[in-house]
N, C-alpha and C positions, 0 to 999 in steps of 0.2 A: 183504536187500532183496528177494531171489526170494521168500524164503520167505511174506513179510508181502506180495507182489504175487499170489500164488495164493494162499496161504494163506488171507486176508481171504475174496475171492469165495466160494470154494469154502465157507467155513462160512457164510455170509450163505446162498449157498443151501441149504443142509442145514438153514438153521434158517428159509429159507421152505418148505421140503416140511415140517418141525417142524408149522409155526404154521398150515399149512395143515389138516393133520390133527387139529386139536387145534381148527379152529372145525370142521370135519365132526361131528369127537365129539360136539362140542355140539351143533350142530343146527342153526349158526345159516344162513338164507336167502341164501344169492345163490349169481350165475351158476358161482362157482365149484365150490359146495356138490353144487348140483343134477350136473353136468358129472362131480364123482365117482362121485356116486352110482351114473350109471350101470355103472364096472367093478368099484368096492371093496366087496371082502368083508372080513372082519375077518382072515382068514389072509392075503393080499393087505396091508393096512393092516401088520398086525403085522412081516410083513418089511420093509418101506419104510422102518418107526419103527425098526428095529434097524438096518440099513443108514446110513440119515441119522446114527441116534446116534453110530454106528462114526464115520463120516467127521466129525463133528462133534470128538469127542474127540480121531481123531489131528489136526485141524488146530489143535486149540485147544494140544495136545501140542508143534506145532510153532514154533507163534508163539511159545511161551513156555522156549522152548530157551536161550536166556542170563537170559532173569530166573529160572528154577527152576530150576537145573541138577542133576542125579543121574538114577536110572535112569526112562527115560522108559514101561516098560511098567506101573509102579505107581500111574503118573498117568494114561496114558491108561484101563487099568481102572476106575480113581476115577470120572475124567469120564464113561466111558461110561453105567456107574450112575447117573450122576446125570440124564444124558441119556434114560436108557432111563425112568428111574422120575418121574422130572419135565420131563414130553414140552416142549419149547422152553422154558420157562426155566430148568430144569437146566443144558443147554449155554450157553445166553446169560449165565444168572447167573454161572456157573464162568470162563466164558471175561472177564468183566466184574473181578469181582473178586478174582479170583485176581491178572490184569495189574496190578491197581490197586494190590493190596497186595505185590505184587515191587518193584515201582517203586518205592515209599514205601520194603519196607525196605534197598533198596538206594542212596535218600536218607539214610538215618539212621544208616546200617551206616560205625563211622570205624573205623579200623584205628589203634593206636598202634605209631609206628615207633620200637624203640628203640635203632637202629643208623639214623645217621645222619652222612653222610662229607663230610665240609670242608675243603677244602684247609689247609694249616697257614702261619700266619701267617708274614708275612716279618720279621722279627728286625731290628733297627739291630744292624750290625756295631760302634757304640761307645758307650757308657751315655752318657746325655745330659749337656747339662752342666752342672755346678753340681749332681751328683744325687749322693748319698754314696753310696761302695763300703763295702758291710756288710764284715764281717772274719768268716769263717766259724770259728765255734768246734769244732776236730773233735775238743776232748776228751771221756771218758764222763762220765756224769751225774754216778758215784760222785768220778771226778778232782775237776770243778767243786765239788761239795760242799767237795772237800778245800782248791782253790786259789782259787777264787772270792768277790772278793767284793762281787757285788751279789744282797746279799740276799733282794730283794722279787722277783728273776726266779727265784734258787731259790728262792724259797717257793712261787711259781708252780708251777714245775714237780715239786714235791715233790706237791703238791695234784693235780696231772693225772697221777702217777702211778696211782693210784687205777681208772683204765683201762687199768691194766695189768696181765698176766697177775699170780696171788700168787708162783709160781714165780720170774717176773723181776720184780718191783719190791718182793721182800723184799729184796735187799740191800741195796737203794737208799735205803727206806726204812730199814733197820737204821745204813746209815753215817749217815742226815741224825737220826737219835737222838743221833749224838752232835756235832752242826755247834755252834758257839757261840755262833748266835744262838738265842736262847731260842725266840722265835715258830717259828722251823721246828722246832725240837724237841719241842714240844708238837703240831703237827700231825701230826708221822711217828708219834710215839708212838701218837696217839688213831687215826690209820690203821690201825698194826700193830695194835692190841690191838682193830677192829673184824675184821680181815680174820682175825683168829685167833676170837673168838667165833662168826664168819658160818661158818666149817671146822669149827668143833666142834660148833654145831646141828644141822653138815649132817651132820657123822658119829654123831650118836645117832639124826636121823630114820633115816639107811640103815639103821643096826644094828636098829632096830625093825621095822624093811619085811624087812631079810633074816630075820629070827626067824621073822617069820609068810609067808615064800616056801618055794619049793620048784625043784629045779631048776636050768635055764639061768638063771632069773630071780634067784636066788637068788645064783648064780656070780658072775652080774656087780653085783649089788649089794654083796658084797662085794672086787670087785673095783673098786669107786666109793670106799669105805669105805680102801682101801690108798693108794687117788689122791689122797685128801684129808689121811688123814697123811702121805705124801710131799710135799704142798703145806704142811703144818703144819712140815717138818721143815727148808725155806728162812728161815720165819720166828720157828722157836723150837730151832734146829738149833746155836748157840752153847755153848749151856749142857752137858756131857756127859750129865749123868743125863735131862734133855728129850731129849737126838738119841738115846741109848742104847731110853729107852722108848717114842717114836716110830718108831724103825727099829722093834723088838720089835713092837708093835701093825702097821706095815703088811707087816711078812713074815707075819706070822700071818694077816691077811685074805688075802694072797696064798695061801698055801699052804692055806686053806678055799677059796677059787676054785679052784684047780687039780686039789683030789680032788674037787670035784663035776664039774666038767666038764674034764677032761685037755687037750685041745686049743685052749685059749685061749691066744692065742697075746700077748695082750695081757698077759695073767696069770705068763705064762712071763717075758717081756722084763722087766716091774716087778719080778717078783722075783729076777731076775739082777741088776736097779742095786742094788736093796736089799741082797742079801748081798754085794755090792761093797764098798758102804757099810760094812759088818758087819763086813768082812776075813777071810769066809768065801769063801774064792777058790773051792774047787771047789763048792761049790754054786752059783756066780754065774757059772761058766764053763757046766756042766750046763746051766744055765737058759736062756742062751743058745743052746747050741745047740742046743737043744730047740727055741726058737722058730726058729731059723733051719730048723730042719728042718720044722716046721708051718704054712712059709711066708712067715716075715718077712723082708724085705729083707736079701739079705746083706753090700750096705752098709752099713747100722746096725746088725747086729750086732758085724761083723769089728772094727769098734774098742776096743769093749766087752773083748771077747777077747783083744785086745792087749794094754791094761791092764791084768786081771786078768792075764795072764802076766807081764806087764814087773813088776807089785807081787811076783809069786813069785820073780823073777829066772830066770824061765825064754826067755832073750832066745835062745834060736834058734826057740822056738814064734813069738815078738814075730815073727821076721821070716818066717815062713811064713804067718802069717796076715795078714800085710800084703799079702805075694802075691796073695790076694783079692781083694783092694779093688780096683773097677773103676778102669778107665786116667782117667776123667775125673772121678771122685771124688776121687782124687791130686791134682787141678790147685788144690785148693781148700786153703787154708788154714783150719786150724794142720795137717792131715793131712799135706797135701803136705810140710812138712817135715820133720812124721814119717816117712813113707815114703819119702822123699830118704836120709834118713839110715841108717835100716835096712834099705836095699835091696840 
C-alpha cells in the first residue's frame, strides 16, 4: 500500500520532468519551453534526464516487487536504459506493460496439486443389510488351479497373469498346462511359448549389441543376456537337458561380465544363484561374498550363504552366518524360523 501511495507520485513526476524535456528537445512553443530556455544547457538537460531515469526505474522497480519477483538490480538497469535511451516513453512504456503482462501471467499461471488431504471417510461399523459377505479365498493361484472348480474365473485369472513378472507366473502358468479343462490349457501354453519366444529375440538382439560393444557397456549387456536366461530357466527349467543348458549359457554370460568389469556387483550376486543352481557350492559361496564385499546388502546375501552351507552340510557355518542377519530381518518369515531354529 505505501509502496503504490509514493511510488505512483514520485514516477508521474519523473515522467513529467521526462515529457518536459522531450517537448524542449523538440522545439515546440509555449510558456513552459521559453521559461527553460532561459537556464538549460545541454550538460544541465543531460543530468536531469539521467537523474529522472534513475528515479523513474527504481520506482517502477518497486511497484513491481510481487508481480516480478528475483533480483531487483537486473531490472532496474533494464528500466534505466530504457529510460535513458527512450526519454519518457521508455519509462512509461516499461512501467505499462511490463504491470500488465505480470498480472496476465499471474492469471494464467495454475499450479497442479498432487497432494491433496481429505479427511478419511467414516466406515458403518456393520455391512448393510441384505448385502452378501464375500468369503475371501486365501489360497495361491497355483492351489486353486489344483482344487478349484470354476473354470471361467480361472481362465480369467490365467489370462491376467500375463502382467506378471516371467520369473513369477511361470509356475503358474506351467501348473495351469496341465488343469483339465482344455480352454485354460491352450491359453497357458500359447502364453508360455510367447513369453519364451519374446526371451530368446531379446537374447540374440543383446548378444548382437554386446559383439559390436566394448567395455562397461558391453559388461552389462551381457549381464542382461544372463538375466534373461535365468528368466528362461523359470519357464523351461523342468526338462534336465533345457535347465542343464540354461544354467551353462547364463554362468557363461555372467562370468564375461565379470572379467570385463570386476566390481559388478549385480554380476557377482547372479552368479552366485546360478552356480547354486549348478551344485557348484564353492563357487556360489565366493560369489557371494564377493558381492557382499562390493557392497550388496548383507541381508540378501547372508541367506544365500546359508544355503549353500546347509547343501555342504557344513551346519555350524549355517549357524554363524545366520548371526548376521539383521534383528528385524529375523522377524519375518520363512527366515525367522530358520534363524529360531539354528540360533
Amino acid at each position: 500500500m505505501l509502496r503504490n501511495f509514493f511510488g505512483i507520485p514520485i514516477l508521474c513526476l519523473a515522467l513529467a520532468i521526462e515529457l518536459g524535456i522531450a517537448v524542449y528537445l523538440v522545439g515546440g512553443e509555449s510558456a513552459i519551453v521559453s521559461r527553460i530556455t532561459e537556464f538549460a544547457t545541454p550538460p544541465v538537460l543531460l543530468g536531469i534526464h539521467l537523474i529522472a531515469s534513475l528515479i523513474a526505474a527504481v520506482c517502477i522497480s518497486v511497484l513491481l516487487t510481487k508481480l516480478v519477483p528475483g533480483r531487483r538490480m537486473g531490472l532496474i538497469f533494464m528500466l534505466f536504459l530504457l529510460s535513458v535511451f527512450i526519454p519518457f516513453f521508455g519509462a512509461a512504456g516499461a512501467w505499462l506493460s511490463m504491470t500488465f503482462g505480470a498480472i496476465m501471467a499471474h492469471h494464467r499461471h495454475h499450479v497442479n496439486e498432487f497432494w491433496q488431504f481429505t479427511n478419511n471417510a467414516d466406515l458403518p461399523f456393520a455391512a448393510p443389510i441384505d448385502r452378501p459377505h464375500p468369503k475371501l479365498d486365501s489360497r495361491g493361484f497355483i492351489e486353486q488351479l489344483a482344487f478349484d472348480g470354476d473354470t471361467e474365473t480361472l481362465y480369467n485369472k490365467v489370462v491376467a497373469s500375463r502382467h506378471i513378472r516371467d520369473s513369477q507366473s511361470g509356475p503358474i502358468l506351467k501348473s495351469a498346462v496341465g488343469h483339465s479343462n482344455e480352454r485354460i490349457r491352450l491359453v497357458a501354453y500359447q502364453m508360455l511359448d510367447k513369453k519364451v519366444n519374446r526371451l530368446n529375440k531379446e537374447i540374440q538382439r543383446l548378444e548382437k549389441e554386446a559383439h559390436n560393444s566394448a567395455g562397461q557397456a558391453k559388461a552389462n549387456l551381457h549381464l542382461q543376456i544372463a538375466n534373461n536366461y535365468w528368466e528362461l530357466l523359470t519357464l523351461e527349467g523342468d526338462e534336465p537337458v533345457a535347465r542343464e543348458q540354461l544354467l551353462k549359457s547364463a554362468a557363461d554370460h555372467t562370468t564375461r561380465s565379470i572379467v570385463i568389469q570386476a566390481n559388478n556387483v549385480n554380476a557377482h550376486f547372479l552368479h552366485g544363484q546360478i552356480s547354486l543352481q549348478q551344485g557348484d557350492l564353492k563357487t556360489a559361496t565366493h560369489a557371494f561374498e564377493e558381492a557382499g564385499r562390493l557392497g550388496m546388502s548383507r541381508d540378501k546375501v547372508v541367506p544365500y550363504l546359508a544355503e549353500a552351507a546347509f547343501i555342504a552340510r557344513d551346519f555350524q557355518k549355517v549357524r554363524s552366518v545366520l548371526k548376521n542377519l539383521n534383528p528385524a530381518f529375523k522377524s519375518y518369515p520363512p527366515l525367522s524360523h530358520v534363524s529360531e531354529f539354528w540360533a
